[in-house]
N, C-alpha and C positions, 0 to 999 in steps of 0.2 A: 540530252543536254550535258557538257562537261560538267565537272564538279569546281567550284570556285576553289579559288586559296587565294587568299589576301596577305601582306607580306608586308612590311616595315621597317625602315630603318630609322636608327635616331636620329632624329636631322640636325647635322654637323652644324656648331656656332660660328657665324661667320666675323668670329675676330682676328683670323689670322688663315695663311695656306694650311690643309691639313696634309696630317704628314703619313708616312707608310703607317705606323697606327692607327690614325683616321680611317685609310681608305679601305685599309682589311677587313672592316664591317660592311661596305659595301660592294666588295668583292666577294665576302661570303655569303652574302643575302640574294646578288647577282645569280652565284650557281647554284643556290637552292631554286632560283627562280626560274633556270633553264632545267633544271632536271626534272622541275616540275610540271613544265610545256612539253619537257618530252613523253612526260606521264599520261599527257590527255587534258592536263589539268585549263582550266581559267582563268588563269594567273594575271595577278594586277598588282604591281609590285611598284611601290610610292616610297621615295627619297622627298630632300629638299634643302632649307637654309632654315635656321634659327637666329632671326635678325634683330633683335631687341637685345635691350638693355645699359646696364652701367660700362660694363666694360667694354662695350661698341662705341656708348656716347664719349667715355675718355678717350677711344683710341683716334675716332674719329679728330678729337676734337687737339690730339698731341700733332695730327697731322693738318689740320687747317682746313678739316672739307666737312661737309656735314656728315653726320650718321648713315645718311639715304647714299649717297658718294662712297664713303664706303662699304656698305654692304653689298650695294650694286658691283663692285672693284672684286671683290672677296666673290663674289657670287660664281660671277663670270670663272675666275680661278679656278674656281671648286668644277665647276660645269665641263671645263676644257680636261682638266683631272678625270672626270668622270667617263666624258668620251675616249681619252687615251686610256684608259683601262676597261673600255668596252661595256659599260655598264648599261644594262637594258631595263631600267625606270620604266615604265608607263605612263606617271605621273611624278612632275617635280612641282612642291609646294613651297612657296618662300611665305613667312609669314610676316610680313611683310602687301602681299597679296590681299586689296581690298576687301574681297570676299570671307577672307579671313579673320581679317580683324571685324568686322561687321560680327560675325559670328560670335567672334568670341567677348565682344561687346553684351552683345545679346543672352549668350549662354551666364556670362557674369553678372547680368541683372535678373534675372532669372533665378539663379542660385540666392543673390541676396534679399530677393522677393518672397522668396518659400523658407528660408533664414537660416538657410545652409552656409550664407557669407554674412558676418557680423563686423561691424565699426569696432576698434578698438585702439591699445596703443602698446606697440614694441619697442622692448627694450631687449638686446642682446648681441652676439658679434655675427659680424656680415663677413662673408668670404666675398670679396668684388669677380675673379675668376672663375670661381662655381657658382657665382650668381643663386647663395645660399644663405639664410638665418640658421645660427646654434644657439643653445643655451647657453648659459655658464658652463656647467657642467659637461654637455658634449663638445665644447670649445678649450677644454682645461688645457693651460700653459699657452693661452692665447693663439691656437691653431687651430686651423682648419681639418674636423676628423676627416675628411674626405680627400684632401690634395695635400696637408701637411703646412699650408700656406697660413700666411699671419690672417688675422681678422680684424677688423676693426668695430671699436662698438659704436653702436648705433640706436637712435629711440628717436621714435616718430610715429603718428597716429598713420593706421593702416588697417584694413580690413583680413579678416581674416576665414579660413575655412573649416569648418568642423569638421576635422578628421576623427577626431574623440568619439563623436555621435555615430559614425561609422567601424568605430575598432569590430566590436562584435561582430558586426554580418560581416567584415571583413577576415577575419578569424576563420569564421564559419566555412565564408567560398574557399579559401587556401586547404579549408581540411577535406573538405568534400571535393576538391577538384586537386588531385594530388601532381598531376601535369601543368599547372597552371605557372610556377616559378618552376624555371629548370635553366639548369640540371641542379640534382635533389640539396647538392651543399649549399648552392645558389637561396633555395627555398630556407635551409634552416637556418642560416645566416638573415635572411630577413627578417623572420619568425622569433626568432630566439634574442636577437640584438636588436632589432627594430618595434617590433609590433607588441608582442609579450611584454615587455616595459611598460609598454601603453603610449601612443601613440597620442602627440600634443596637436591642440588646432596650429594648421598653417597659416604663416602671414602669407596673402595671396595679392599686395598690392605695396607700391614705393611711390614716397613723395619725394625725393631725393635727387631726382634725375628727371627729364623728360622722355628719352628712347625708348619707347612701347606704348601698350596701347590704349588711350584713355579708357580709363573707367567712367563709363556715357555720363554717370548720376552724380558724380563729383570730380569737380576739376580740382587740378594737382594731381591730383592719384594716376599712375599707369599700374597696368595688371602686372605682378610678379611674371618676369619671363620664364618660369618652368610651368608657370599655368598656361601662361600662350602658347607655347611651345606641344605641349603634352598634345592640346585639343587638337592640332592638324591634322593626327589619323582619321579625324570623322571631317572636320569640314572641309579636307581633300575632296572626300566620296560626295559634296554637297549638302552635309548637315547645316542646320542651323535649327533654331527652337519654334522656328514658324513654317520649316519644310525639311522632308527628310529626301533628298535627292535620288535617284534612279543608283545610281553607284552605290552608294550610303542602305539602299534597299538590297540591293547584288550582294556588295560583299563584303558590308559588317556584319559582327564581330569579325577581325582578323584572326586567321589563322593562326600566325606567330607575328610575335612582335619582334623583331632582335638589333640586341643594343649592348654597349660594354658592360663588366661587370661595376663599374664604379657608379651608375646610374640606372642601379638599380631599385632604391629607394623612390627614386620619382615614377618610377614604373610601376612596381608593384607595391605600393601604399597611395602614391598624391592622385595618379591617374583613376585606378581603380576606382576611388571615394570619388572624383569627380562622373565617372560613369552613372555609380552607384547613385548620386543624387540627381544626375538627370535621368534615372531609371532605364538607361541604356544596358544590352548584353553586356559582359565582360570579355576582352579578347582570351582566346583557347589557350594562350600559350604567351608567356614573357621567356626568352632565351636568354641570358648572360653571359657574352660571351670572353673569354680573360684576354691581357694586354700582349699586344708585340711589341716586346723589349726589343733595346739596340742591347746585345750582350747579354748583359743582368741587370741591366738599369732602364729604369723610364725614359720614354723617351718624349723629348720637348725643344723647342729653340730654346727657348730661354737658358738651359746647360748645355745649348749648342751639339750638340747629339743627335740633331732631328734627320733623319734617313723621310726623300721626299720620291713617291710616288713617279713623277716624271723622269727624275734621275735617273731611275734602275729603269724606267722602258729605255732613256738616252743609250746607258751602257748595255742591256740585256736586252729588251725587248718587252711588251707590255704583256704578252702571253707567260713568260716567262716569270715578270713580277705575279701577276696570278695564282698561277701554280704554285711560287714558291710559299706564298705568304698560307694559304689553304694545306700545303702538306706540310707546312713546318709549326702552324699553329694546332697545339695538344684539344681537348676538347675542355678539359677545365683547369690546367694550370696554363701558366703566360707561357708565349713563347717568344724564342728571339731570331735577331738575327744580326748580319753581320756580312761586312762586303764577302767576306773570306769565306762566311759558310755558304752564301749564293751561289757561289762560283763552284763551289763542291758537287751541291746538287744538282746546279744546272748538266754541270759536266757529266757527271753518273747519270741523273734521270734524265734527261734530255738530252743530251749529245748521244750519250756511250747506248742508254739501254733503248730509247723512245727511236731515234733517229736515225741511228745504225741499224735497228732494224726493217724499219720504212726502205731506207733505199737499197738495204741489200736483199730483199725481195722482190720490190720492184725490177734493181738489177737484175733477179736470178729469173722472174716471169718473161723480160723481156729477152735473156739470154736462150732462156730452154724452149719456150713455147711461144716465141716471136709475140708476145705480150698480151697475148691470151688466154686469160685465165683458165684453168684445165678444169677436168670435173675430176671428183675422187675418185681411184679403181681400185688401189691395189691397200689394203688398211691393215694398219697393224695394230700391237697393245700399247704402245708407245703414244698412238693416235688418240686411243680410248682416256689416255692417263689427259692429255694436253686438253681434249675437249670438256673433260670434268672439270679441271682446274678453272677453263675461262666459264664454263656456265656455272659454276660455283660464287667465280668471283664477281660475276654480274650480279650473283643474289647477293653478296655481302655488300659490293657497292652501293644498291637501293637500299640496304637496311642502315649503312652508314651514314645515307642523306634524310633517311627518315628520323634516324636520333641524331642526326646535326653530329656526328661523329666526323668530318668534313675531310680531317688529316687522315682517321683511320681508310677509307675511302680510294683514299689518293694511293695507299699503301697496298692497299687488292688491284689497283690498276696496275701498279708496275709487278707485282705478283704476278699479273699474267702477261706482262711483256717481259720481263725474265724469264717467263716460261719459256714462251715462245721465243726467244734466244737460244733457252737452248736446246728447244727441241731443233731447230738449224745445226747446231752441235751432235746432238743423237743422232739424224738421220743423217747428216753430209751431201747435203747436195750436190756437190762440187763435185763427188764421187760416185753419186748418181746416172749425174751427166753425163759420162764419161763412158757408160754402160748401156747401150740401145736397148739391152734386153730388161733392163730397171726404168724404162720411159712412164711406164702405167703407175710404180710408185713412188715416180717422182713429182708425177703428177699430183696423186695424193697430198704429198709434202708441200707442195706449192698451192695447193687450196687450203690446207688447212692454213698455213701461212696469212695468204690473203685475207679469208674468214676473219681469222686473229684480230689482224689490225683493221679489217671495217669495223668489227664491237668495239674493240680499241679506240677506234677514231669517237664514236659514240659516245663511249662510256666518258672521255676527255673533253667534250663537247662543253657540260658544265665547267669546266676546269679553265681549258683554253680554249675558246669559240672559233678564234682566226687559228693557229696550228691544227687542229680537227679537221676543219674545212680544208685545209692545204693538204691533210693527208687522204680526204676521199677525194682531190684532185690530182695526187700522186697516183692513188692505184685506180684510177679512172683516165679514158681514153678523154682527153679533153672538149674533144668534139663529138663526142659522144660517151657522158656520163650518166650509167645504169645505176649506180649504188649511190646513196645521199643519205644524209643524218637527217633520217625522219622521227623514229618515235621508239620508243623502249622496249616496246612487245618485239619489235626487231631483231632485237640481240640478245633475248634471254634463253632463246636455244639457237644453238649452234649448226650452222648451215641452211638457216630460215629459208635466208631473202637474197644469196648469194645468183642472179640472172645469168642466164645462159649465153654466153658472148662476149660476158666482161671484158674490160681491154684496159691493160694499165696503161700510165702516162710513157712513152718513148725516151720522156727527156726531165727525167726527176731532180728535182733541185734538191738538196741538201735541207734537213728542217732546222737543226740548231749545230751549230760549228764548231767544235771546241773549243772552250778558252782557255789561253794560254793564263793562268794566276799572274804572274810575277809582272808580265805587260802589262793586264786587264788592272791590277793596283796599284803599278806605276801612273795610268792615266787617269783612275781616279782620284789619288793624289794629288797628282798636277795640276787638277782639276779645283781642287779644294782649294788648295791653297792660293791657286789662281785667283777664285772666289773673295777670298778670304785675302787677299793683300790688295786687291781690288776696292774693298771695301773702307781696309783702315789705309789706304792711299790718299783718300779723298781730305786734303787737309784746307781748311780753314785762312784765309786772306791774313796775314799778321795784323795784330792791331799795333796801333799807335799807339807808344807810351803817354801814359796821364800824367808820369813824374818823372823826372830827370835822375832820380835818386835811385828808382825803383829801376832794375837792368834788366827782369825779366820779362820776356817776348813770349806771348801765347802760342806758342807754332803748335801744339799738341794735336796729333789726328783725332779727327771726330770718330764718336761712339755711337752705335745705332740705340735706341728707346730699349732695346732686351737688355743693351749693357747696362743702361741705365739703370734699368728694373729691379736688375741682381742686389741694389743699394736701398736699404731700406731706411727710412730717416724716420724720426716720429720724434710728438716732444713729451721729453721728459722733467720732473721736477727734480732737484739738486736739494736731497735731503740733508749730506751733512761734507764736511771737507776735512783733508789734515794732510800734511806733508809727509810727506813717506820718507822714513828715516835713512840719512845719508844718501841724501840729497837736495838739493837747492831749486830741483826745477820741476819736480813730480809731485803732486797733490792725490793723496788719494780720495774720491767722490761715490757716495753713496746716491743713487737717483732711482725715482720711483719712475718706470716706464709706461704705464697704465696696465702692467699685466703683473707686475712683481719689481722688488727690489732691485738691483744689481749694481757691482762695484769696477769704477771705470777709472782708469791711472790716467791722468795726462799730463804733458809738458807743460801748464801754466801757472807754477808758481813765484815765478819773475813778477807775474802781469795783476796775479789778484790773489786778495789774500781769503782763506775761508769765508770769512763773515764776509766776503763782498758776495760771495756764491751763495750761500744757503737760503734756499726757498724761493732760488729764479728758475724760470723754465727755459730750458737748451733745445737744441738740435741735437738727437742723438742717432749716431751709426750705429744701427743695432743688429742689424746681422753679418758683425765682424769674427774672425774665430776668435776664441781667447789666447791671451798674449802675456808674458810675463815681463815684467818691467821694476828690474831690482828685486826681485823674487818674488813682486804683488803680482796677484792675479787681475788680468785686469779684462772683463768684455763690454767691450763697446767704444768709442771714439766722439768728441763731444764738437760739434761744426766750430769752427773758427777763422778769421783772418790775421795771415803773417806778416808783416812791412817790416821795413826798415827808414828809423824816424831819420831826423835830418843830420844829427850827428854818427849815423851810419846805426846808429842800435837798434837788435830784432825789439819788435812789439807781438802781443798776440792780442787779439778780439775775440771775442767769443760772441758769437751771435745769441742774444736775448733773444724770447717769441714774450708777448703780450701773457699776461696773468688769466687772459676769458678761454685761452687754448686750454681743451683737458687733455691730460696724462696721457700718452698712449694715440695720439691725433697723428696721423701720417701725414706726412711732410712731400707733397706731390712737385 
């Protein structure tokens, strides 16, 4: 009987399309998961959606559909994503799926039956994006430690989890299972910054919102979405707390979990203590895997920077996107990317080294030996050097998929197709041929050749699944194909399973093309900005003036929800005011913004004098850069309306909020 491996990714939030960083973890989970099929292995390799929560029910609700509307919308996206990048899942779980929430319904009452889950009440800053509680303290200067994002505060009765009661035996597994967080910095950063601190009960539930999934035993309450979310690895398999499913029996504990490095806290702390108290194994292995930058920056719509998975198969091909994101991603620092560096490597590893050797083999079998693959005769030391190198770099490659080394990996593949360039180069076939009485070793030269690229085809199989295939249809007679990508014991020595009769393809097609740069980024430009004037094109009906006075016409192009978003508005109180010296129209404003003090200049001392200010609450733009104004320092911008009265004179307004708003309340 095969050996199981179970295999996991995190399953993507479906509030938005995921972008070339999103997909990277499932294209790296994807080739651990064929190269594990080609091992022998059992492989049961589980994606999905992560459907709950705040920032679904806003987004849904900025667009006018329900939650379920869009998730469904976002779902589909991700699935079409998934197929265009070849992704071979087992099992897709939305949580969202009946079965799921029953579960974790179930599993929830359970924990607060055995009094692992406790009623209480929170008070602290909520990150709405990372769907996270901080304290004070881990929240300091009113941001989000995890994504840098503002917080907002929040206090409301909510049930909570005893992680505290679990820190020790949780300690304990990490010391005794030293594979368990990887890779090792991965571990001591959790250890050292997380757990060692000592580790707070989690809020596990929000009354705040409806999107997710009732907690059975009190209404109002939904279960925190990183608790719904966490439990899918098991009631995928058919957990739940009244049957433990045929799958769930197979093949829990997972093997590896793997997920980014920014979510790794929920993995290896919330999950675990969840295990822990339904007295479940713990999984073998939590992976971390670091970010693919666009450049050196994060990358996100919302700074408009987002590099999207479908794109680069448009312009490159889906094999392509693959490969590049797997050999350009490091194993523990981020890596990046960049239209300009794609097109480098495509051009060097695929075109120049991968491609040009495929078909000028192909060429030279079909040229010398009417496309019949030869056997070896005639061997030299030059042969002996080529066949270590590729049985070498078969062992490096498995050792590279077995420590998730994935880039290092990809690095031993074209090692051994530069090899084999240039042993073409060594031996000169060309001048071989030319020689009847050199037929027997040029024969040699064209087996070992062939050899080459069927382990080659092989070893790239995890990597690119459809170029692989294309190349054991290249050096195979099409109507009769003897060599296939079966299984790994195939290619770890050199001249295994090469069949007597071989026949390459007659009529080989080209595998990647070269691209020319300066075209290839001409059209994706044009491309872009296509996009992009497409979008702010779309302008708005004029309205009808409301006053005869007033001469301004709205024509302004519409802005999409991300522009929006870049605008942070919250209300503040208006501690104290005074005129900023020489001048007539700047007030200088002292306002407490629910996080701290700050001093904001604005044009309204026409309109209001100090004392009419002090101690009303504004609208404030608070993530403006700082600005100097008469030499005052000024951050932030206070909301207001401009007219002009009927004798033609500017007025200014300043929009009031109600005295019951607290400090620091975002302004949606």
């Amino acid at each position: 009987m095969a050996e199981k491996y179970y295999l996991t990714t995190a399953i993507p939030y479906t509030s938005r399309k995921p972008h070339i960083g999103n997909t990277y973890e499932m294209i790296l989970t994807d080739a651990i998961a064929r190269f594990k099929r080609l091992n022998g292995f059992d492989v049961f390799f589980l994606t999905g959606t992560d459907e709950h929560g705040q920032k679904i029910e806003d987004a849904a609700r900025e667009e006018g559909i329900t939650p379920q509307q869009y998730v469904d919308r976002i779902t589909d996206e991700l699935k079409g994503i998934w197929s265009l990048m070849d992704i071979s899942y087992d099992k897709f779980i939305r949580t969202t799926d009946d079965y799921h929430v029953k579960a974790v319904q179930n599993i929830f009452k359970k924990l607060y039956d055995q009094g692992d889950i406790y009623k209480g009440e929170y008070e602290g800053w909520y990150c709405t994006p990372c769907e996270s509680f901080w304290t004070e303290t881990q929240a300091a200067g009113c941001k989000c430690p995890d994504c840098g994002r503002d917080v907002q505060k929040s206090k409301e009765a909510a049930y909570f989890l005893k992680l505290s009661k679990y820190q020790k035996q949780l300690e304990d597994y990490i010391e005794s299972h030293p594979d368990f967080i990887y890779p090792e910095a991965r571990k001591k950063e959790m250890v050292n910054n997380f757990i060692k601190p000592g580790v707070q009960d989690l809020c596990v539930s929000r009354s705040t919102f409806k999107w997710g999934v009732p907690v059975s035993f009190d209404d109002g309450h939904v279960i925190y979405v990183w608790m719904d979310a966490l439990i899918n690895y098991i009631t995928a398999l058919g957990y739940d707390i009244d049957e433990q499913g045929e799958l769930f029996k197979k093949y829990w504990p997972a093997n590896v979990q793997i997920i980014g490095k920014d979510i790794l806290r929920f993995h290896t702390i919330y999950w675990p203590v969840i295990l822990m108290a339904l007295g479940l194994p713990l999984p073998q292995k939590i992976f971390g895997h670091p970010w693919l930058l666009v450049g050196f920056d994060k990358m996100s719509k919302s700074r408009g920077n987002a590099i999207y998975a479908d794109d680069l198969a448009n312009y490159f091909g889906s094999d392509a996107v693959r490969y590049f994101v797997l050999a350009e991603m490091p194993y523990l620092n981020d890596g990046s990317i960049t239209y300009e560096s794609f097109i480098a490597r495509y051009n060097s590893d695929l075109a120049n080294t991968l491609g040009n050797l495929v078909n000028r083999t192909v060429a030279m079998i079909n040229k010398y030996f009417d496309g019949v693959v030869p056997s070896p005769i005639v061997k030299e030391e030059v042969d002996e050097d080529l066949i270590a190198t590729i049985e070498n770099g078969v062992k490096k490659v498995s050792e590279g998929f077995e420590t998730f080394h994935i880039a290092d990996a990809s690095d031993e593949i074209m090692t051994i197709l530069r090899r084999l360039n240039k042993y073409i180069d060594e031996t000169t076939p060309w001048v071989l041929g030319k020689d009847e009485t050199k037929k027997d070793r040029l024969a040699t030269v064209m087996y070992n050749l062939y050899e080459g690229i069927r382990i080659s085809a092989t070893l790239l199989f995890p990597f690119m699944p459809s170029s692989a295939e294309k190349i054991i249809r290249q050096i195979n007679d099409p109507e009769n194909i003897l060599t296939d990508i079966t299984n790994w014991a195939d290619i770890e020595k050199f001249g295994r399973n090469v069949p007597s009769g071989a026949k390459v393809n007659s009529k080989p097609e080209p595998l990647f093309v070269r691209i020319d740069e300066e075209k290839k980024m001409s059209e994706i430009t044009a491309a872009n900005e296509s996009a992009k004037a497409a979008k702010e094109n779309k302008k708005p009906e004029k309205l009808q003036k409301n006053d005869a006075k007033n001469d301004k016409i709205c024509d302004d192009a519409l802005i999409d929800i991300d522009d929006f978003a870049k605008v942070k508005l919250v209300c503040a109180k208006i501690l104290s005011a005074e005129p900023v010296e020489k001048s007539d129209k700047l007030l200088k404003i002292m306002a407490f913004d629910g996080c701290g003090e700050r001093q904001i200049v604005s044009g309204i001392a026409k309109s209001y004098t100090p004392d009419e200010l002090v101690g009303k609450k504004v609208i404030l733009v608070a993530n403006l850069k700082p600005a100097k104004l008469r030499g005052v320092e000024s951050h932030g911008m206070l909301l207001a309306a401009g007219y002009k009265d009927e004798d033609g004179n500017e007025n200014i307004k300043i929009t009031f909020l109600d005295d019951s708003i607290p400090e620091g309340s975002v302004i949606r």
